[in-house]
Structure formats: C-alpha cells, structure tokens
C-alpha positions as CSV (number, residue, x, y, z in Angstrom):
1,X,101.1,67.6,49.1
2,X,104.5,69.1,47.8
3,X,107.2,69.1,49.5
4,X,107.1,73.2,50.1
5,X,103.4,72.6,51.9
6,X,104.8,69.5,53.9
7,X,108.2,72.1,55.1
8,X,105.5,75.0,55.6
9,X,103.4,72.9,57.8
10,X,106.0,70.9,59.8
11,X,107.7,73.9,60.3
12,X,105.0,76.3,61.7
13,X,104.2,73.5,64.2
14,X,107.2,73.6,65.6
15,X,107.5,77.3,65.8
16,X,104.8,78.4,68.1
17,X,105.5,81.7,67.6
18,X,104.7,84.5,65.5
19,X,105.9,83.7,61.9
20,X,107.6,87.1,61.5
21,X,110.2,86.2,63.7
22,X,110.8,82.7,61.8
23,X,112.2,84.5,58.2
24,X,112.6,81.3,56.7
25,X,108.8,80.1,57.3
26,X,108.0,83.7,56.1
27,X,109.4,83.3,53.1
28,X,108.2,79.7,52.2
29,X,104.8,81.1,53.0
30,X,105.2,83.9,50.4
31,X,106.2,81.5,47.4
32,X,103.6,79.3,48.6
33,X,101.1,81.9,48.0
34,X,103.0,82.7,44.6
35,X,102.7,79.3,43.4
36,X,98.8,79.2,44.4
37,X,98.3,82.0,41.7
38,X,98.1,85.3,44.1
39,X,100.0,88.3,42.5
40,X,103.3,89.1,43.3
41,X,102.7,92.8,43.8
42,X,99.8,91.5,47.1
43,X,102.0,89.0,48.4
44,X,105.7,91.0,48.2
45,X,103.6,93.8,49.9
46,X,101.7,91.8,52.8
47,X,105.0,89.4,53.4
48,X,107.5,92.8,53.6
49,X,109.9,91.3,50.7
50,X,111.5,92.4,47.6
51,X,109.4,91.6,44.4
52,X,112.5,90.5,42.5
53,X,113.6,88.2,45.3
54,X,110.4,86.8,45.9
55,X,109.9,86.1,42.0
56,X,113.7,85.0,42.1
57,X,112.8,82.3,44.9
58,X,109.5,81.0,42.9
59,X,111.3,80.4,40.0
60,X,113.5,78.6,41.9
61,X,111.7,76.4,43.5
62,X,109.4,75.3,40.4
63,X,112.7,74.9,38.4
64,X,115.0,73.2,40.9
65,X,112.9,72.0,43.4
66,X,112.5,72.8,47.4
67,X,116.1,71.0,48.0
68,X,118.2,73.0,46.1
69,X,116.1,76.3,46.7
70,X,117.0,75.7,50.9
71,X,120.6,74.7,49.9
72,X,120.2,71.2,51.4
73,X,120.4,68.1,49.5
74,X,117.8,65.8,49.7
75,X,117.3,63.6,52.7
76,X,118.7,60.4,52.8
77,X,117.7,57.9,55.2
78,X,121.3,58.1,56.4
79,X,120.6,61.3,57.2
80,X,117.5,61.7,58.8
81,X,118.9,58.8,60.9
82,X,121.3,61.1,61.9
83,X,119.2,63.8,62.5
84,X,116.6,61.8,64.8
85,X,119.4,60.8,67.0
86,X,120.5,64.5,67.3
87,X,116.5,65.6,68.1
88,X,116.7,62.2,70.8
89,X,119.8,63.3,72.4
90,X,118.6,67.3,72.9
91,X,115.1,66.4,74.5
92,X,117.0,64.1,76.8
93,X,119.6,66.5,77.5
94,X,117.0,69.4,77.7
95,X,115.0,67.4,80.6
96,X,118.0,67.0,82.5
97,X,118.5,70.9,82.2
98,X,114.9,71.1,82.9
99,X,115.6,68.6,86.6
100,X,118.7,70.3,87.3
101,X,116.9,73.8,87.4
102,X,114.4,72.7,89.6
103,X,117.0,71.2,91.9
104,X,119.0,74.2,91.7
105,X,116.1,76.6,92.6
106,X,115.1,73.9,96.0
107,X,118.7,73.4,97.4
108,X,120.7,76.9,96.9
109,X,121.0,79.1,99.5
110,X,122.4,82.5,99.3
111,X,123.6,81.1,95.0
112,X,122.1,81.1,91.9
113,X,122.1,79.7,88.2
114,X,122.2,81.9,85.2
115,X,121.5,79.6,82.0
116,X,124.5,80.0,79.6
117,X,122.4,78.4,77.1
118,X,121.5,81.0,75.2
119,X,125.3,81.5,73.3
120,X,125.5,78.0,72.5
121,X,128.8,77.8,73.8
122,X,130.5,74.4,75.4
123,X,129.0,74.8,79.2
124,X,125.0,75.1,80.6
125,X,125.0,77.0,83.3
126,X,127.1,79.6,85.6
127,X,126.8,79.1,89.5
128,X,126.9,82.7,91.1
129,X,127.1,84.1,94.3
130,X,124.7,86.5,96.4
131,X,126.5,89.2,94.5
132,X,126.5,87.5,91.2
133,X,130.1,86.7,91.1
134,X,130.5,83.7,89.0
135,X,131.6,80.6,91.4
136,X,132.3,78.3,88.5
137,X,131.0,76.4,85.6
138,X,128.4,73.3,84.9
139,X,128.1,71.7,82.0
140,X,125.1,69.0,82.3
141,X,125.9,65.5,80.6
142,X,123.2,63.2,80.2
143,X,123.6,59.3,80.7
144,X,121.5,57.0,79.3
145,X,122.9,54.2,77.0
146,X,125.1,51.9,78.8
147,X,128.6,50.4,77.8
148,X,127.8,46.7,77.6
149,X,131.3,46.0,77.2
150,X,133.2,48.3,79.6
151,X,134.5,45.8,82.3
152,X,136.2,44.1,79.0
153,X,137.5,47.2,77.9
154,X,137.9,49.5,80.4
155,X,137.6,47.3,83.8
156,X,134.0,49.1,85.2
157,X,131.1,48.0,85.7
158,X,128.4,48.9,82.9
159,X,125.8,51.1,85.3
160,X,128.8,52.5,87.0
161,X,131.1,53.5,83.5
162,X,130.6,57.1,82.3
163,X,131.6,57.9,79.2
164,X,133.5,61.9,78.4
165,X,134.7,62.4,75.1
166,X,139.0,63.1,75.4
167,X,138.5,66.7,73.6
168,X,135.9,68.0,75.5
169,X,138.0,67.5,78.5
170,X,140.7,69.1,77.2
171,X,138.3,71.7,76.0
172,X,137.0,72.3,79.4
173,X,140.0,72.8,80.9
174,X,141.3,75.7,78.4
175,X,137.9,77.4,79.3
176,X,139.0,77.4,82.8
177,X,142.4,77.9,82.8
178,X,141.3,81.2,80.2
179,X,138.6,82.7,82.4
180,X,140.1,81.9,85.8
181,X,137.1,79.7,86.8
182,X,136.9,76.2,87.6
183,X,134.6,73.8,85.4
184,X,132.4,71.2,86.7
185,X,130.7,68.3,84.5
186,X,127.1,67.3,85.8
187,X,126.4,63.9,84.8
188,X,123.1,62.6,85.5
189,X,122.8,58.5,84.8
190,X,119.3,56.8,83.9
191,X,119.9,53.3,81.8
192,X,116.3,53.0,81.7
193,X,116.4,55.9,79.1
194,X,118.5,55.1,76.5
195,X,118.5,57.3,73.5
196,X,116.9,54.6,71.6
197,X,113.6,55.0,73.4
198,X,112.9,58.4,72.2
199,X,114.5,58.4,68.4
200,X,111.8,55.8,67.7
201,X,109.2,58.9,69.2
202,X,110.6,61.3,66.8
203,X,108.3,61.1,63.6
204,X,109.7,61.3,60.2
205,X,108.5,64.6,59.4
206,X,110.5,65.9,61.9
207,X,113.4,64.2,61.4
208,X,112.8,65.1,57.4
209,X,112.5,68.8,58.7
210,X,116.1,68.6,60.8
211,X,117.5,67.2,58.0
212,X,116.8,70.6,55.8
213,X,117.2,73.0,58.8
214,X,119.3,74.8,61.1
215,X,120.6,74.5,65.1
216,X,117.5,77.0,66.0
217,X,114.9,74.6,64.2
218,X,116.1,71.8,66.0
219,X,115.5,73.7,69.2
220,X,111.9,74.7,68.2
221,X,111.3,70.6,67.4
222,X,113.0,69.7,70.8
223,X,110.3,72.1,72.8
224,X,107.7,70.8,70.7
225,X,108.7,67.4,71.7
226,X,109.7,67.9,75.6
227,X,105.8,69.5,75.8
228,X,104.0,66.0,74.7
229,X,102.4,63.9,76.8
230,X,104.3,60.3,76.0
231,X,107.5,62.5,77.7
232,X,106.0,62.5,81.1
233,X,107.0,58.9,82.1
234,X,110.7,59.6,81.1
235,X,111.1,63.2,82.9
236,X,109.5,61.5,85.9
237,X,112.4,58.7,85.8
238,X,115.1,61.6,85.2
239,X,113.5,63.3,88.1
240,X,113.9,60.3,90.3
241,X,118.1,60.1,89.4
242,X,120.9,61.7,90.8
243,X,123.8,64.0,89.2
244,X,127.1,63.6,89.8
245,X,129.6,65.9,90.1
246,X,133.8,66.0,88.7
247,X,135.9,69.0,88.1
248,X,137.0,69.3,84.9
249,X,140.9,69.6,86.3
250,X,139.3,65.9,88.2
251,X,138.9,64.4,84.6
252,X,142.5,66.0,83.1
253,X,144.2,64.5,86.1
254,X,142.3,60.9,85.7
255,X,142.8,61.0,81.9
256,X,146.5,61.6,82.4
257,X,146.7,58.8,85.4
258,X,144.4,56.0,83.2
259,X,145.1,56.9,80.1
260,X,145.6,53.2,78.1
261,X,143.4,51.6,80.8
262,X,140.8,53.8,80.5
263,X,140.6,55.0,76.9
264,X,140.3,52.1,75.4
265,X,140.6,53.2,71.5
266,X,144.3,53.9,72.0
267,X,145.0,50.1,72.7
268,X,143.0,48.7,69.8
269,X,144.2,48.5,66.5
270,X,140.5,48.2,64.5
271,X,139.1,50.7,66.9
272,X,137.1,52.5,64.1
273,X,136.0,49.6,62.6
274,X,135.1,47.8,65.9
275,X,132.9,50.9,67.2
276,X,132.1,52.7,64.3
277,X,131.2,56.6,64.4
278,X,132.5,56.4,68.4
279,X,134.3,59.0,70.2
280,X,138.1,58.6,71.7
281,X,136.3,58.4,74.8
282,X,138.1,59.0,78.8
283,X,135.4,56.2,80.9
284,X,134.9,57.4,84.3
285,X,133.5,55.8,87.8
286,X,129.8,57.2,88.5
287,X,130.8,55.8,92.5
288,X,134.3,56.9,92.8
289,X,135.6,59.5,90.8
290,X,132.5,62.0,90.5
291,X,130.6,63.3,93.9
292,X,126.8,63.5,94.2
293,X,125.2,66.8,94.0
294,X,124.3,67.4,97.7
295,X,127.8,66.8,98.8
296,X,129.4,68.7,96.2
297,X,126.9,71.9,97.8
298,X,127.8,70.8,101.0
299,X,131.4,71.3,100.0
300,X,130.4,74.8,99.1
301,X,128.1,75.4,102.5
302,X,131.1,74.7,104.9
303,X,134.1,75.9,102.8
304,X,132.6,78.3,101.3
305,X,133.6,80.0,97.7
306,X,137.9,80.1,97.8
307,X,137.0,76.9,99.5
308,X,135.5,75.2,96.9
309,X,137.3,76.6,94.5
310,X,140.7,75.3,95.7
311,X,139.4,71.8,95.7
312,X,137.9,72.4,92.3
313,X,141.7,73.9,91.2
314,X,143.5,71.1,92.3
315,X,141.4,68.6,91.1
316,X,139.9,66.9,94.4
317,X,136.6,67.4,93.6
C-alpha cells in the first residue's frame, strides 16, 4: 500500500460523510485514480477539477512524494506522539461536553445552552435566558491526570489540585471585560481517566493521519473515536463526576492573591528543565475555591440573572 492509499483510506473512515464536502479526500481520490492509469480527461470531469491542476498534483506526488505534495513533512515519532496526545485530550474533552449537555438539558429551568463550538474560539458554551439573552460564558476543562507532586509544590492535595494555565486566565478575563459578560470555567475531575488511558487507544494510523492534517480532521478522528465501543466505560465514569464551577474574575483574584505559592514555576530556577513542555500553570482547590454545578444554578434560581452576575463580577463565585 502507498502512502496516498493508506491517507485515502484512513481519511474516508473518519469522514463519514459525503466526500464532496471533504476537498482534500476529493482530490487524493482523483490522483489516485490518475496514478491507477484512468485518463485525465474521465477523472477531471467526474471529480469537478481542473485538468492542469489535477495533472500538476500527480506529477507531484510521483516526483516528490505524498509529504511534500500535502505540505507536511514526514511524521516523526516525535510527532505523531504529539499528535495522539492532542486526539486523547479532544475525545476526553468532547465527552465532558457531551455530560455537560445532558446535565444542562435535565437541570435548567426557564435557560439554555447554545454550543459556541462551532467558531473555535476560547469558550464552549453560552448560558441564555428565556429570551436568549446571553447570562454568561462556560468554558469546560477536563481533569484527568493528577499532580503527583502538588502538596510539594504548591501545598494541595493531588485529587483536590486543579491545574489553569496563567494566560488563559488572563485571556478569559479580556473576553469578559470586552463583551460585558462574566466567564465561568467548568472543570470536571476524574483521576481514573488520565489522558494516558486513551492515547494508547489511538492507533497509529490515526495518529500518522493528524500528523499530515488539519484542526477539522482531528475533529472527524475524535467523532470516530467518541462513537467506539471501548469509550463506553470511560463516558460512564465522566458521567458519574461532578463539575465545578469558578468565575474567571474568581481565578484573576486567586492568581493575584497566591501568586508564588501557587504557581510554582515562578519560584524554581530549572523549571523548564524540571517539567519539560509544562505550562506556567495558576493550581486551584477543586473543594474550596470552585462551587459545584447545582449550587452555582441555585445561585442563579434564587438571585436570579443581575444576581448572579454581580457575584460572578466581583469574583465570589
């Protein structure tokens, strides 16, 4: 098999759609065909693309080779690593999306969600109103692999230590303090999934795919994955956890107030060496600092919106 039949079939597993709305798997189909000896003239007609171009990309690809026709080098194992841990991450964060939703649609009253997904910007979801006036802002964290070493470094217990990278905080708080409406972080904490558990679930074809593809690809190979049977046991674990709640103005406030004790990088000198690839990382109290979901909607059921809002302002919540 070369390496354009292994893309082509890897690819159109993942994409369970129609292939004319995947260009890319459109394309590599055409050559494909080119390169099994069909005329140009038949295939530039039946695929809807330029003769030149399609001649242009064939040549290509027999000359240079599938890696340099997609613009990617090739894989390295480095790489691919790199890219299974990003697939690992999205299915777990997409299952906590997927628990959130279905708590959402059971325990609102007179509110709803509208997924914010579909811009790819920093937050998940907006919480709205009966008359769809946007109450505020969740963006869902998943929690999974614990700090081994946080009552060292940062003085909390491992299954209790959250960690919330410093720039997304401060990115979080621009987005409210722009739009006028309060952000909330959504973290949801299950040790007994760590990352680890599903990167080794990922097979190398798709991390080999990842590696040569784009932020929608990755998407399509997360849905593929979420939808197989070995995910059951770990969505029925998420299920069974609860989310906590802290305002994003909660996290500034704590960052400010803890900031050496708490972010633990600024204090050590070989920080980059010691946790190599890590984040400059605010750690947080699941217990103390962040709410659980039901009281932070109880918050909202006997305050009410300005209610809620003005805790979420000044950082109470």
């Amino acid at each position: 098999m070369t390496d354009l039949d292994r893309f082509i079939n890897v690819l159109a597993t993942v994409h369970v759609v129609n292939e004319a709305e995947v260009p890319l798997l459109r394309r590599a189909r055409a050559v494909q065909r080119l390169l099994n000896g069909e005329p140009l003239e038949t295939v530039a007609r039946e695929a809807r693309l330029p003769r030149a171009r399609l001649g242009a990309w064939k040549d290509a690809i027999t000359v240079d080779g599938l890696y340099a026709w997609l613009g990617k080098p090739e894989p390295t194992l480095e790489r691919r690593a790199r890219a299974r841990a990003s697939i690992a991450q999205m299915v777990l964060g997409s299952l906590a999306e997927e628990h959130f939703e279905a708590l959402a649609s059971r325990l609102l009253r007179g509110f709803s969600i509208e997924d914010d997904r579909t811009v790819r910007n920093d937050t998940d979801y907006r919480l709205l109103d009966k008359e769809e006036r946007p109450v505020c802002r969740f963006n869902v964290k998943f929690h999974g692999t614990l700090f081994r070493e946080s009552v060292e470094y940062v003085g909390l217990e491992s299954d209790d230590c959250f960690a919330l990278a410093t720039y997304k905080i401060h990115q979080a708080l621009r987005r409210q303090e722009d739009e006028r409406l309060p952000y909330v972080f959504l973290v949801i904490s299950v040790p007994g999934v760590p990352r680890e558990r599903i990167e080794i679930a990922v097979a190398d074809d798709l991390s080999w795919l990842r590696s040569l593809s784009d932020r929608t690809t990755e998407e399509a190979i997360v849905r593929h994955l979420v939808g197989m049977p070995w995910v059951g046991e770990i969505r029925d674990e998420i299920r069974r956890a609860e989310f906590r709640v802290i305002s994003a103005r909660r996290a500034n406030q704590l960052l400010r107030d803890r900031l050496f004790e708490r972010v633990h990088a600024l204090r050590l000198r070989a920080f980059n060496r010691t946790f190599r690839g890590a984040e400059i990382n605010m750690h947080l109290s699941l217990s103390t600092e962040m709410i659980s979901l039901a009281d932070f909607l109880g918050t909202l059921a006997t305050t009410g919106v300005q209610g809620l809002s003005v805790r979420l302002e000044r950082g109470e919540i």
